[in-house]
VEXTISE-360356 format. One record per residue (C-alpha): residue number from 1; residue in three letters; x, y, z. Coordinates in steps of 0.05 Angstrom, whole numbers, always signed. Example, Ala and Ser with C-alpha at 12.3 -4.5 7.8 and 13.67 -1.06 7.14 Angstrom:
<pts>
seq, type, c1, c2, c3
1, ala, +246, -90, +156
2, ser, +273, -21, +143
</pts>
This chain:
<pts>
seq, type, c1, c2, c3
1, unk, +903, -1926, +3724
2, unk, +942, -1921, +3785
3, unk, +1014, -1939, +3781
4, unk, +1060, -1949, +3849
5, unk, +1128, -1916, +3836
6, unk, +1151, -1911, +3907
7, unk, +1148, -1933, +3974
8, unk, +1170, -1928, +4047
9, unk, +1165, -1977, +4102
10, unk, +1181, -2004, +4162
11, unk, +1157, -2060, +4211
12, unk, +1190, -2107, +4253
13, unk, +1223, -2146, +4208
14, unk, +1262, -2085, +4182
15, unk, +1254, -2023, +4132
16, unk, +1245, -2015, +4063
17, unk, +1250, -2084, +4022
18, unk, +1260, -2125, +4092
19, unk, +1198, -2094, +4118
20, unk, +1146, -2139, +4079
21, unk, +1192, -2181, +4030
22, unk, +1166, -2249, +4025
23, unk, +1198, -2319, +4036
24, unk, +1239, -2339, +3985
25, unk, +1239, -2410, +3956
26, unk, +1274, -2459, +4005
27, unk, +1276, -2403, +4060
28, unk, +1227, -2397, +4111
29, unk, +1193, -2338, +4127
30, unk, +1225, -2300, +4183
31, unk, +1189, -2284, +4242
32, unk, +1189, -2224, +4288
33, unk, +1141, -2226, +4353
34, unk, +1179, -2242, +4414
35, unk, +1155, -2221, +4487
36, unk, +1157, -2153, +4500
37, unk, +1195, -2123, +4552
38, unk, +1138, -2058, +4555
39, unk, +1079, -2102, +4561
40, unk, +1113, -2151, +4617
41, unk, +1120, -2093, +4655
42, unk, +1054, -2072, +4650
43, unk, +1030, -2138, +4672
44, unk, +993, -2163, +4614
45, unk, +990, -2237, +4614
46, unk, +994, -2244, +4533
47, unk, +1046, -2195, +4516
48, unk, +1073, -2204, +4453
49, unk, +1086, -2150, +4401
50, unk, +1125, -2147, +4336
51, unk, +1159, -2083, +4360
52, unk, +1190, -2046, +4306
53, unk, +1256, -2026, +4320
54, unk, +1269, -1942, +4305
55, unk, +1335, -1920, +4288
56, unk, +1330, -1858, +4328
57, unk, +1374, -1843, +4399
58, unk, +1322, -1859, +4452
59, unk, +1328, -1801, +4492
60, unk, +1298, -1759, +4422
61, unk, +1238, -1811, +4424
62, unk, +1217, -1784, +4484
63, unk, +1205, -1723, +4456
64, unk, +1151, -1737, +4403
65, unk, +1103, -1799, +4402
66, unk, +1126, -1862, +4375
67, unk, +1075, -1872, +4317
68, unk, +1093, -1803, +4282
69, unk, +1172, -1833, +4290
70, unk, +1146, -1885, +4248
71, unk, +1108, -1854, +4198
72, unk, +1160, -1794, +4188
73, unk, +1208, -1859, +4172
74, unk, +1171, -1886, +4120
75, unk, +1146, -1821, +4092
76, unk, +1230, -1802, +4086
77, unk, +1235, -1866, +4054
78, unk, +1184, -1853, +4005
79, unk, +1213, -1783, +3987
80, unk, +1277, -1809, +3977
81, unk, +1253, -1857, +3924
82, unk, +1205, -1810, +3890
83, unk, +1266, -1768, +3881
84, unk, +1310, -1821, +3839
85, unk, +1239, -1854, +3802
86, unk, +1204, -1790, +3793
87, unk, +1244, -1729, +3783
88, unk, +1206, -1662, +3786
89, unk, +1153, -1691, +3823
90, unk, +1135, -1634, +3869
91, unk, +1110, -1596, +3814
92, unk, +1046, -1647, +3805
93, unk, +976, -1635, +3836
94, unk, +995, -1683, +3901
95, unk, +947, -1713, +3945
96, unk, +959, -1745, +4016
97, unk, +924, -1803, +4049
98, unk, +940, -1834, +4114
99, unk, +897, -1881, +4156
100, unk, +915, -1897, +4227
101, unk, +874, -1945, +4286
102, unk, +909, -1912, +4342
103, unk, +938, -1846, +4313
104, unk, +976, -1811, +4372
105, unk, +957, -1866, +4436
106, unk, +1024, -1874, +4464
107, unk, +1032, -1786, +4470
108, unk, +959, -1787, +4486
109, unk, +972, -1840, +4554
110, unk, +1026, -1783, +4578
111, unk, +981, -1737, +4570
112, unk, +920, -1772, +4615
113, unk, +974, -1788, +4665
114, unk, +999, -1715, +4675
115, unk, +1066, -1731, +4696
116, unk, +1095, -1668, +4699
117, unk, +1144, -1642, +4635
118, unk, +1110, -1706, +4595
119, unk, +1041, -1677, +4602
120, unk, +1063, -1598, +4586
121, unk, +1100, -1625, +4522
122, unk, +1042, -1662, +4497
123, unk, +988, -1601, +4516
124, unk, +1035, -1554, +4483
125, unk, +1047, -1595, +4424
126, unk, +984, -1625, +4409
127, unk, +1021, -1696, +4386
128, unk, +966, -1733, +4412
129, unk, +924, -1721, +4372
130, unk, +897, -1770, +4313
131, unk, +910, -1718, +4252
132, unk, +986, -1695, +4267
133, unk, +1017, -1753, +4226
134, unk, +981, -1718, +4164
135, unk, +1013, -1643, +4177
136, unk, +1079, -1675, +4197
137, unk, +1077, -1722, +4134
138, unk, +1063, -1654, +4095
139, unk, +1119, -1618, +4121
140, unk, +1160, -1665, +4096
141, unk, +1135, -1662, +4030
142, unk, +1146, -1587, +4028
143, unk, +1107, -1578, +3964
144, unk, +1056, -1533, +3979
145, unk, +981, -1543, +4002
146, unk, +966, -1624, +3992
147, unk, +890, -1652, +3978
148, unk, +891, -1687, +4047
149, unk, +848, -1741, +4081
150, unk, +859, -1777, +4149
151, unk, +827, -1842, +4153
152, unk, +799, -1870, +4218
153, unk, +771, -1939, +4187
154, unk, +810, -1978, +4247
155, unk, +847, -2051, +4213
156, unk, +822, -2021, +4152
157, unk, +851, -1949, +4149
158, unk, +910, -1960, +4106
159, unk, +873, -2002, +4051
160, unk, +821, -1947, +4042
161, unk, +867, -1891, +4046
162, unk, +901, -1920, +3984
163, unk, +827, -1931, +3950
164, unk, +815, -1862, +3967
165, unk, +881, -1844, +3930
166, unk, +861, -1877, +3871
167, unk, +792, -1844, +3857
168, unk, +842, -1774, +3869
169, unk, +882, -1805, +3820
170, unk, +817, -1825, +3766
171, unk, +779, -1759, +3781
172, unk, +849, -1714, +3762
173, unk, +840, -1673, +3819
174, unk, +916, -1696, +3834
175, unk, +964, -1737, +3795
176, unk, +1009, -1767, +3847
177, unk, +981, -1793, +3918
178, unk, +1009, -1807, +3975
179, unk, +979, -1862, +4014
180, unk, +982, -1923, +4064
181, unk, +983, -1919, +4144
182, unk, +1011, -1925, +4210
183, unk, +1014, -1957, +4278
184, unk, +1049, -1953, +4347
185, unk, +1030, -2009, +4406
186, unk, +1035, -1983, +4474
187, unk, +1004, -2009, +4544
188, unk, +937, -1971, +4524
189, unk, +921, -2015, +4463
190, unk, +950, -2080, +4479
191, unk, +911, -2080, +4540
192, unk, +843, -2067, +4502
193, unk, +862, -2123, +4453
194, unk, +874, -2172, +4505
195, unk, +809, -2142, +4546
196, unk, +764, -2164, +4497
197, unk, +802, -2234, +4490
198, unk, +832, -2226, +4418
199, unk, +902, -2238, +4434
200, unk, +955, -2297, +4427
201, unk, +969, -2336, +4492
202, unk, +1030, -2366, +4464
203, unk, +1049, -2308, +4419
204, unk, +1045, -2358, +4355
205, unk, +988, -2340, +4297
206, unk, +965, -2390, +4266
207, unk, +903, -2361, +4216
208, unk, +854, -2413, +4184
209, unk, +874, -2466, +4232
210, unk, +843, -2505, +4290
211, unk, +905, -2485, +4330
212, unk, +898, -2422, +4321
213, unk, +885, -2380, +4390
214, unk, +886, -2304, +4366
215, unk, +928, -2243, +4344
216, unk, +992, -2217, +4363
217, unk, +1001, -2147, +4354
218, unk, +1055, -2105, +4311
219, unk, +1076, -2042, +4291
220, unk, +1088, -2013, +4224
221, unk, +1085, -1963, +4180
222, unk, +1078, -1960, +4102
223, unk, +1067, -1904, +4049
224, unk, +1060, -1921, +3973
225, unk, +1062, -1865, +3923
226, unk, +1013, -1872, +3866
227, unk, +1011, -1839, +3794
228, unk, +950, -1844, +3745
229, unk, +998, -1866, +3683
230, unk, +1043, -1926, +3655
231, unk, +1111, -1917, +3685
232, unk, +1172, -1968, +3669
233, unk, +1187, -1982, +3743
234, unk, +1121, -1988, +3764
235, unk, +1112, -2042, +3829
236, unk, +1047, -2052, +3797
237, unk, +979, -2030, +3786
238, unk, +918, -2016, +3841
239, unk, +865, -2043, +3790
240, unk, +800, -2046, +3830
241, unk, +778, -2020, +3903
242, unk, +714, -2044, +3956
243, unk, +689, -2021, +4016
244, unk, +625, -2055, +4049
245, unk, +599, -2056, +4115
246, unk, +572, -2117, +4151
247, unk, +526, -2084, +4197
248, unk, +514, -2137, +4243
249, unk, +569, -2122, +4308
250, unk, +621, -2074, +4329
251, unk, +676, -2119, +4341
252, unk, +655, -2192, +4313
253, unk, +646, -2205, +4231
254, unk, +583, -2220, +4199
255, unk, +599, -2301, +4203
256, unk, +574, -2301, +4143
257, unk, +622, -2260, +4107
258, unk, +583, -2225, +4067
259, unk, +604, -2148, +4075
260, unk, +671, -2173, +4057
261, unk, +654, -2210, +4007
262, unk, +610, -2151, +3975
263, unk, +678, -2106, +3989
264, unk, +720, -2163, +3949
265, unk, +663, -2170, +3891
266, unk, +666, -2089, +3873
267, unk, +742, -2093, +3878
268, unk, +739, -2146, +3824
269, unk, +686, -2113, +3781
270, unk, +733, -2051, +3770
271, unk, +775, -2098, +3734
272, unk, +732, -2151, +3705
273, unk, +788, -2179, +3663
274, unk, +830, -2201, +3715
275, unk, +842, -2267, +3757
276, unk, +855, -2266, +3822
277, unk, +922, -2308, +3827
278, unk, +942, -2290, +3897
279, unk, +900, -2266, +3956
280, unk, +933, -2232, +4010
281, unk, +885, -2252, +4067
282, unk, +871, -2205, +4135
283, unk, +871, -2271, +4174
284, unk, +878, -2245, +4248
285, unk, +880, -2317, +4266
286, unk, +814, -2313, +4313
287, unk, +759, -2362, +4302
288, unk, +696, -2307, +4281
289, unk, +740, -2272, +4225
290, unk, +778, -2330, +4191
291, unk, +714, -2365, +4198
292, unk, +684, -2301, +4155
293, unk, +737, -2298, +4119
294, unk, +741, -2361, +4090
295, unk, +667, -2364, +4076
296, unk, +683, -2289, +4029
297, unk, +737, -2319, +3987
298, unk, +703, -2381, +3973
299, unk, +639, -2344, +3961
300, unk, +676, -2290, +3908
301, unk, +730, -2340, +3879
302, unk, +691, -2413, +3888
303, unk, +695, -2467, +3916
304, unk, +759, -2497, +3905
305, unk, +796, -2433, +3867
306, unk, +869, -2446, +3854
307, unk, +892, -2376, +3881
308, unk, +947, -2379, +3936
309, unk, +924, -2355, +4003
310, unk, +975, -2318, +4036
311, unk, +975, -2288, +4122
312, unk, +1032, -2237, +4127
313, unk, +1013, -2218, +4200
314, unk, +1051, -2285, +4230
315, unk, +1115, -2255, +4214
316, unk, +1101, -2180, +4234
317, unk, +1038, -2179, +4269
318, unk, +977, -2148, +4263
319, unk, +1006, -2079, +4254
320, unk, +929, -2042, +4251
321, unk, +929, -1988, +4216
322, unk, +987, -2002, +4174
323, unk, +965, -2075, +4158
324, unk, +926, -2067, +4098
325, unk, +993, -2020, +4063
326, unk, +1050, -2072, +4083
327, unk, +1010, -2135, +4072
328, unk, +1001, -2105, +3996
329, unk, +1074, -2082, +3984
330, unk, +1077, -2160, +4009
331, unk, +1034, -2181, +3948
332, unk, +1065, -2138, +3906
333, unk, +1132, -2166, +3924
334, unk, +1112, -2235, +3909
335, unk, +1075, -2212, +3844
336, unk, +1155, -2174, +3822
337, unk, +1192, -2241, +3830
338, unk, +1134, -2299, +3819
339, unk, +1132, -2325, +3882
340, unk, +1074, -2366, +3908
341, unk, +1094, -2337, +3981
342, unk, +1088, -2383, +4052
343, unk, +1046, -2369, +4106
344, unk, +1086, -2381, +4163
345, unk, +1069, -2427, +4226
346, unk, +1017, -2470, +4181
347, unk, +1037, -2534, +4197
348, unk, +1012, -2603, +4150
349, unk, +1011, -2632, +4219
350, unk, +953, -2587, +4239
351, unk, +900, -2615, +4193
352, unk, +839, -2619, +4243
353, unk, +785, -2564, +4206
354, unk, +764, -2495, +4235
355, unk, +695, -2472, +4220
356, unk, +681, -2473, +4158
357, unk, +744, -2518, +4123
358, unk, +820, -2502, +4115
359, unk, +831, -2466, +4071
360, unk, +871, -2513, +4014
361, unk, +923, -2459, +3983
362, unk, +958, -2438, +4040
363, unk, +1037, -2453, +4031
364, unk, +1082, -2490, +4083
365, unk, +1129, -2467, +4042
366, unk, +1140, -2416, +3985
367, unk, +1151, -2439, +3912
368, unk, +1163, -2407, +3846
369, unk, +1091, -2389, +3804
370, unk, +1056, -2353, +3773
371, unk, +1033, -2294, +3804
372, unk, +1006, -2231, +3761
373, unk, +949, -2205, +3804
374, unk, +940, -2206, +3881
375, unk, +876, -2185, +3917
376, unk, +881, -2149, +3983
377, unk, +834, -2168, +4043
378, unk, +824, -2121, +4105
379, unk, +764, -2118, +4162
380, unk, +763, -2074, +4224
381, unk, +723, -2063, +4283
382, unk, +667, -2019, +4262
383, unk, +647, -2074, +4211
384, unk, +688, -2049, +4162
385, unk, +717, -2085, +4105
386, unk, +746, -2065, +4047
387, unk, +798, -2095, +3992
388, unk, +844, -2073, +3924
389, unk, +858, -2120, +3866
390, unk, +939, -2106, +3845
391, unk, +962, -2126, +3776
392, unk, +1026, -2126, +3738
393, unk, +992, -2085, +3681
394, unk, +950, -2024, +3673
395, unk, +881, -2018, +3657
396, unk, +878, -1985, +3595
397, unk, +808, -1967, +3568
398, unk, +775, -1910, +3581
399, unk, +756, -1888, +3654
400, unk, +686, -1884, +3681
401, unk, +646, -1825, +3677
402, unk, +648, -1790, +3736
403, unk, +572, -1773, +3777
404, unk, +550, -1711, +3806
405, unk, +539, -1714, +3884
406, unk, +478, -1682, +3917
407, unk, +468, -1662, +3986
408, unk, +416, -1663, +4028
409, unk, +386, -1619, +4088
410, unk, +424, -1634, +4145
411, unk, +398, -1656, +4219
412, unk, +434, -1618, +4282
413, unk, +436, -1657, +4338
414, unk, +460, -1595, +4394
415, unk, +456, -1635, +4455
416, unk, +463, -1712, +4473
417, unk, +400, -1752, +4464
418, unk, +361, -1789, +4518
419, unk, +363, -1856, +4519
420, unk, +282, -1854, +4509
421, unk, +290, -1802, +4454
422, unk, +357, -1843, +4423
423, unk, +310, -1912, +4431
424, unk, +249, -1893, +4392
425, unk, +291, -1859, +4334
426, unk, +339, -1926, +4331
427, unk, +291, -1969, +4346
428, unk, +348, -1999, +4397
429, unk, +336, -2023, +4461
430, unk, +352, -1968, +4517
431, unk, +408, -2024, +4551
432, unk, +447, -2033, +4500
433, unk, +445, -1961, +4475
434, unk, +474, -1944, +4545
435, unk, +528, -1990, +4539
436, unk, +557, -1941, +4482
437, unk, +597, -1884, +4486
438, unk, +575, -1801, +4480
439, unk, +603, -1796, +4412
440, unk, +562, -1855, +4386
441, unk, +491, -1832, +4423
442, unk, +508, -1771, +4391
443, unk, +513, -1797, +4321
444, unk, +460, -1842, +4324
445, unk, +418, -1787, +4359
446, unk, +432, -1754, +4300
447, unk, +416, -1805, +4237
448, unk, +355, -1827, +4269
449, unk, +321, -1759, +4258
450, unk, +345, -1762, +4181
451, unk, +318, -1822, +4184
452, unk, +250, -1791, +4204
453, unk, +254, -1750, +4147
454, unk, +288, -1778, +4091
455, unk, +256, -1847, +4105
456, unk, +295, -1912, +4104
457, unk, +366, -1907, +4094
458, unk, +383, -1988, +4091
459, unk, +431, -2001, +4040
460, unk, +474, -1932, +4046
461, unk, +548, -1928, +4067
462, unk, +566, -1873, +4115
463, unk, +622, -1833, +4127
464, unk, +636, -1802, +4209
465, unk, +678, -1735, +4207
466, unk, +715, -1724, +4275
467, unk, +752, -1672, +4306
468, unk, +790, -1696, +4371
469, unk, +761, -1765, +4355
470, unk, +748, -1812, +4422
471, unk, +789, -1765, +4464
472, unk, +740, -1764, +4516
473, unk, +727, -1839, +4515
474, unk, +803, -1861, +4508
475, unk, +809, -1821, +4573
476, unk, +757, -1857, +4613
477, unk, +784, -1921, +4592
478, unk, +865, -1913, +4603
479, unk, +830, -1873, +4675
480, unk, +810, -1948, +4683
481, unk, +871, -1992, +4664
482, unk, +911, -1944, +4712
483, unk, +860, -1957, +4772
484, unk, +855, -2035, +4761
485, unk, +915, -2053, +4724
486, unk, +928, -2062, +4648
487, unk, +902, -2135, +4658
488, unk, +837, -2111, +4677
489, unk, +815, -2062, +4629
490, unk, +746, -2063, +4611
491, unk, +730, -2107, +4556
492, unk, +659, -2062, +4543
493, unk, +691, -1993, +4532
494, unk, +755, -2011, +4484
495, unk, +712, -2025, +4425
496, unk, +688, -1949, +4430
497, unk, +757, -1919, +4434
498, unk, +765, -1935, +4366
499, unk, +744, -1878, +4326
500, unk, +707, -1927, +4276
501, unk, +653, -1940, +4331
502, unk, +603, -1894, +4313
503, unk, +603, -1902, +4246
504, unk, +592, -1980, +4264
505, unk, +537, -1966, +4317
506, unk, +499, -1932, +4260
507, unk, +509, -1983, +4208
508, unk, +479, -2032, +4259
509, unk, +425, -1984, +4272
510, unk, +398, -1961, +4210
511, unk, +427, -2029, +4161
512, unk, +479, -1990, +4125
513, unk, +507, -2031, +4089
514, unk, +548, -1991, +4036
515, unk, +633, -1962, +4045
516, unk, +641, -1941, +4118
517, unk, +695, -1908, +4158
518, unk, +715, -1854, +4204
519, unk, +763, -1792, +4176
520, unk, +795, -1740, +4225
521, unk, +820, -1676, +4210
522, unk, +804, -1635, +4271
523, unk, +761, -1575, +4259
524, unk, +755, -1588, +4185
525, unk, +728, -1667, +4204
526, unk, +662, -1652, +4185
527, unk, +690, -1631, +4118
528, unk, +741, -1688, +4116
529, unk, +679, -1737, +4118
530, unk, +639, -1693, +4064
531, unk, +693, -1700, +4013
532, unk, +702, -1766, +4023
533, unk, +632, -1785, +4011
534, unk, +629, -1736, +3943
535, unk, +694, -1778, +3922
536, unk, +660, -1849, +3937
537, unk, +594, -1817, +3903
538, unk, +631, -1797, +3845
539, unk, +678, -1850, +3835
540, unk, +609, -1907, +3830
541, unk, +649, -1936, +3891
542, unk, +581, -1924, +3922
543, unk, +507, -1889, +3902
544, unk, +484, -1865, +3976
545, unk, +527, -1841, +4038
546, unk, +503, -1816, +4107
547, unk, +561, -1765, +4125
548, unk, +559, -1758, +4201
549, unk, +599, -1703, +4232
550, unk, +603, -1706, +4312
551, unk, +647, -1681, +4372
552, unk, +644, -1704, +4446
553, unk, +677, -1646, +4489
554, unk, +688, -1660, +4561
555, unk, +742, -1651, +4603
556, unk, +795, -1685, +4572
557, unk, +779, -1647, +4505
558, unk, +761, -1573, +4534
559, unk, +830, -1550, +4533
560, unk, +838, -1568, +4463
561, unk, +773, -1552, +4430
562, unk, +728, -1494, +4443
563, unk, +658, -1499, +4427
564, unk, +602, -1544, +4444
565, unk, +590, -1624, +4429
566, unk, +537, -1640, +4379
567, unk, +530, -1677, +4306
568, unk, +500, -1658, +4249
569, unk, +482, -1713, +4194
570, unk, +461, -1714, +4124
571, unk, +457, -1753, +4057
572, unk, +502, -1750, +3997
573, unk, +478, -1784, +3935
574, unk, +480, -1785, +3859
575, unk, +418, -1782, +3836
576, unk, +381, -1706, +3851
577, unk, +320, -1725, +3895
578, unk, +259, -1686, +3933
579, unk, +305, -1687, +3987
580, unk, +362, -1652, +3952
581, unk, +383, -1573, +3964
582, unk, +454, -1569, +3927
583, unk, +495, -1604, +3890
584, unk, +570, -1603, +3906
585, unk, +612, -1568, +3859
586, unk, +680, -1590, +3886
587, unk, +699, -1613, +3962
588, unk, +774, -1625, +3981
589, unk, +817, -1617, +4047
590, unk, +881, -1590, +4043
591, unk, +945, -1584, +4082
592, unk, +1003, -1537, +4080
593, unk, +1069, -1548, +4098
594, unk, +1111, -1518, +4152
595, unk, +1062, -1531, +4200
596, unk, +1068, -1513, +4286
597, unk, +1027, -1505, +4340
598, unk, +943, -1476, +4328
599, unk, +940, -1409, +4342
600, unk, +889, -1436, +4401
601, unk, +842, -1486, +4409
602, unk, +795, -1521, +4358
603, unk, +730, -1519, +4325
604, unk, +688, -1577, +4334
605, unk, +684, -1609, +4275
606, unk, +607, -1613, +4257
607, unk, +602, -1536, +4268
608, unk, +625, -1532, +4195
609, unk, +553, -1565, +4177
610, unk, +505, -1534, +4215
611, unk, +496, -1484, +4155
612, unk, +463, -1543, +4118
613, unk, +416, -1548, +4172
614, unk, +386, -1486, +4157
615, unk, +334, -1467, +4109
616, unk, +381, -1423, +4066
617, unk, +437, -1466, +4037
618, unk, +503, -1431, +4028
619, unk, +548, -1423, +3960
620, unk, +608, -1449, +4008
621, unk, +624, -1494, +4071
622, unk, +693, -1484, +4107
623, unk, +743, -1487, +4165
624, unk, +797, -1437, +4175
625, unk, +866, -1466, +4189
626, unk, +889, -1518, +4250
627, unk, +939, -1547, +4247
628, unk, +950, -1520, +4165
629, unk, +889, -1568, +4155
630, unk, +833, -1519, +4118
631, unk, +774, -1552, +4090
632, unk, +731, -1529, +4031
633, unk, +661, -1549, +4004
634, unk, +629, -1511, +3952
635, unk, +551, -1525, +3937
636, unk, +509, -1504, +3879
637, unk, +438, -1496, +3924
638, unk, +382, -1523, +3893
639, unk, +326, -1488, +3933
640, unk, +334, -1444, +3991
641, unk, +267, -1473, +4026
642, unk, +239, -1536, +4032
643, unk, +185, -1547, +3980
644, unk, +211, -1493, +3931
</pts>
């Protein structure tokens, strides 16, 4: 059971309530993209943004980057209410999940220019980086050290970050998470959104219709917190969570729909009881996902299913990495007062049919219903998708049995792969391969030797662990828009600054087809991506995971990290195999409050695993502090040589 007693948010259309509080009936919903003053100046031909409007002096935003402004609003927000719902509340086991697309950008595009002060703040500070939401967000808490997990998963960061929370919540390793996401928009993204021709040119979303010509973008910020009992002034209930991948392209959907459809279909069977009477749909309003999407919900509800279909992103945009929180405390919303919600911009008058068919439950307009349940869409780059089924009541049977999680012997990749060595382990052709990034080449590098000795993989999830992320390729591409222009970024390199690329490149690779995502906790990454996997393993959310843990460090990254690139890769599954030298006792993350500056520069992240790639397992993985991140993984070995 996981009950949401609190929240904190704010988009464009306002904070708290305003932020995602549906259309009311005989009002129509209020929209907030307009052209934006920032991306006009940067010459972008489609710039529109839902900008979210901070109530902070301007000369103070300066001085830190714009996303943590926004996510240290909504995590104030949260506190505030915690305090009046849930009294005493520190004293809990409390865990912390925030997912972000673009983490730090906007510091991190000061920092590549190195104008001056700008450039010293952000090296000194380290605000760039993806994972200093999560120790910020902590400090605020001020409760001690926090389970923790960043999530990477791109569009779909905030929805698994709150599935994550509820499998804390159903193991009892905590009993009140913090969760949801974040999301700035500066020059850097908008550019790589309209490079690769996803974007608006008249700044109007229109999702599951033939006019429809793209997404505008947003920004946003939402944090729910969750408690694994009844409580009187509960929002409502997480019920059910899925994750899939498609495995089929980095940017573009399986047209099919399938992996989101598979997400949907395990969301539902967590709560087999439970009609869907509202679906809050991702609908980026581009031809390749609503086309997908469409084809998932008719394939999981049927043909002709009476839910209501409701697109939240025409009002605020698509806010990322906040989307999948603030389009749920949406849902919610219209679940708490019965409202079958509108979907604004559908017009009756635009009736001719996209690919597959309309779909038929949209709302013009927003009328009273009834609404107990509301299931949650979200897909990302990466091939990503995952989804939550909300209800008004509480499960209340008994929860599953929880699985033990096995490891096995780990692969070290220590140095970046040929393209000959990387084509006959992938089995991908050598051009395309070179059209990825380092970080990628390394992971796949990496999984194609497990491959070679753990046999097929199809089928798995897999779970990337980062430490600086795509530092080194976010560099080379904002090196780019400043040379050419912001108009003439390169369409061929965005897709791999987000740090979901690698795990999608392997999913393509190897047909991975389970949960995947990217998590990012600096030097305890590799970690990060461990425990995640042991909690999806656990939980049933998923019976095989390829953890990848990998670190490109260049020149951009070498004052920040000391030690060398590399990836190590392994398998974490539930059922003890030939292949299998410990099982995992417990694996968490955790962050203290009261965090500054490191001490000095990083660890990669995949040093932590190199251990496992020995032939003597040891009792215990970890990271020492960055950051007040420290990361823990304790094993039971099985055998201390293969064969024994």
């Amino acid at each position: 059971m996981s009950a949401i007693v609190a929240y904190g948010a704010i988009s464009a259309l306002g904070e708290g309530d305003d932020a995602f509080r549906v259309a009311a009936p005989g009002s129509l919903p209020r929209v907030a993209i307009v052209r934006d003053p920032e991306l006009v100046g940067a010459g972008l031909t489609r710039p529109f943004l839902a900008r979210a409007t901070l109530p902070v002096d301007p000369a103070a935003s300066e001085a830190i980057d714009r996303g943590l402004l926004l996510v240290d609003h909504a995590a104030r927000a949260c506190i505030t209410m915690l305090d009046d719902v849930l009294p005493g509340w520190r004293a809990r086991r409390i865990g912390l999940a925030i997912g972000t697309s673009s983490g730090g950008m906007r510091a991190s595009e000061v920092l590549f220019d190195g104008d001056g002060d700008g450039a010293r703040r952000v090296e000194k500070s380290g605000e760039f980086t993806y994972f200093r939401s999560l120790s910020h967000v902590a400090g605020l808490l001020a409760c001690g050290p926090l389970r923790a997990s960043l999530v990477l998963g791109a569009c779909a960061s905030s929805t698994i970050a709150m599935g994550l929370g509820r499998a804390w919540l159903a193991d009892g390793s905590c009993e009140l998470v913090i969760a949801g996401g974040y999301d700035a928009v500066g020059t850097f993204v908008a550019a790589g959104f309209e490079a690769i021709r996803a974007t608006s040119a008249e700044g109007i979303m229109r999702p599951f219709r033939a006019g429809r010509d793209g997404l505008v973008l947003g920004e946003g910020a939402a944090l729910v917190a969750m408690i694994g009992e009844r409580h009187p002034r509960a929002l409502g209930y997480l019920r059910g969570f899925g994750v899939a991948s498609d495995a089929v392209h980095l940017t573009a959907p399986d047209r099919t729909g399938a992996g989101l459809a598979r997400a949907a279909r395990a969301a539902l069977l967590d709560a087999p009881n439970v009609a869907v009477d509202l679906v809050s749909a991702h609908a980026t309003a581009t031809d390749y996902n609503d086309a997908a999407e469409s084809r998932a919900i008719a394939a999981v509800l049927g043909e002709g299913a009476d839910a209501v279909v409701h697109a939240f992103k025409p009002q605020i945009g698509h806010t990322l990495g906040a989307a999948g929180a603030l389009e749920s405390l949406a849902a919610l919303d219209a679940m708490a007062r019965g409202i079958e919600p509108a979907t604004a911009h559908v017009d009756a008058r635009i009736d001719a049919p996209p690919e597959p068919a309309p779909l038929a439950n949209i709302r013009t307009e927003s009328t009273l219903g009834r609404v107990h349940s509301a299931l949650k869409l979200s897909a990302a780059f990466g091939g990503a998708n995952a989804a939550l089924l909300f209800a008004n009541e509480p499960h209340e049977g008994p929860s599953a049995a929880l699985r033990p999680a096995f490891v096995s012997r780990a692969i070290h990749v220590a140095e970046e792969p040929t393209l000959v060595e990387l084509e006959r382990v992938t089995g991908v052709p050598r051009d395309k391969l070179g059209r990825t990034d380092r970080l990628s080449r390394l992971a796949l590098g990496a999984v194609g030797l497990l491959r070679e000795e753990l046999g097929p993989l199809d089928g798995a999830g897999i779970v990337v662990g980062h430490g600086l992320a795509t530092h080194e390729t976010n560099a080379l591409f904002w090196a780019g828009v400043r040379k050419r222009g912001a108009a003439l970024a390169e369409p061929r390199r965005f897709p791999f600054t987000s740090p979901n690329a690698p795990a999608g490149e392997c999913s393509i690779a190897f047909r991975l087809t389970g949960p995947g995502l990217a998590v990012g906790l600096g030097s305890a990454g590799g970690l990060d991506a461990v425990a995640v996997a042991v909690d999806l393993v656990r939980s049933g959310v998923a019976d095989r995971i390829v953890v990848v843990a990998c670190d490109d460090v260049g020149p951009a990254s070498a004052p920040f990290m000391s030690g060398p690139s590399g990836a190590v890769a392994l398998v974490v599954t539930s059922a003890r195999g030939p292949e299998s030298i410990a099982e995992v006792v417990s694996a968490r993350v955790e962050v203290g409050h009261g965090t500054g500056d490191p001490d000095g520069p990083l660890a990669p992240a995949h040093r932590a695993l190199v251990p496992l790639a020995a032939a003597v397992v040891p009792e215990l993985l970890e990271t020492g502090p960055s950051w007040g991140i420290f990361g823990r993984v304790r094993l039971r070995p099985l055998r201390v040589a293969p064969g024994e």
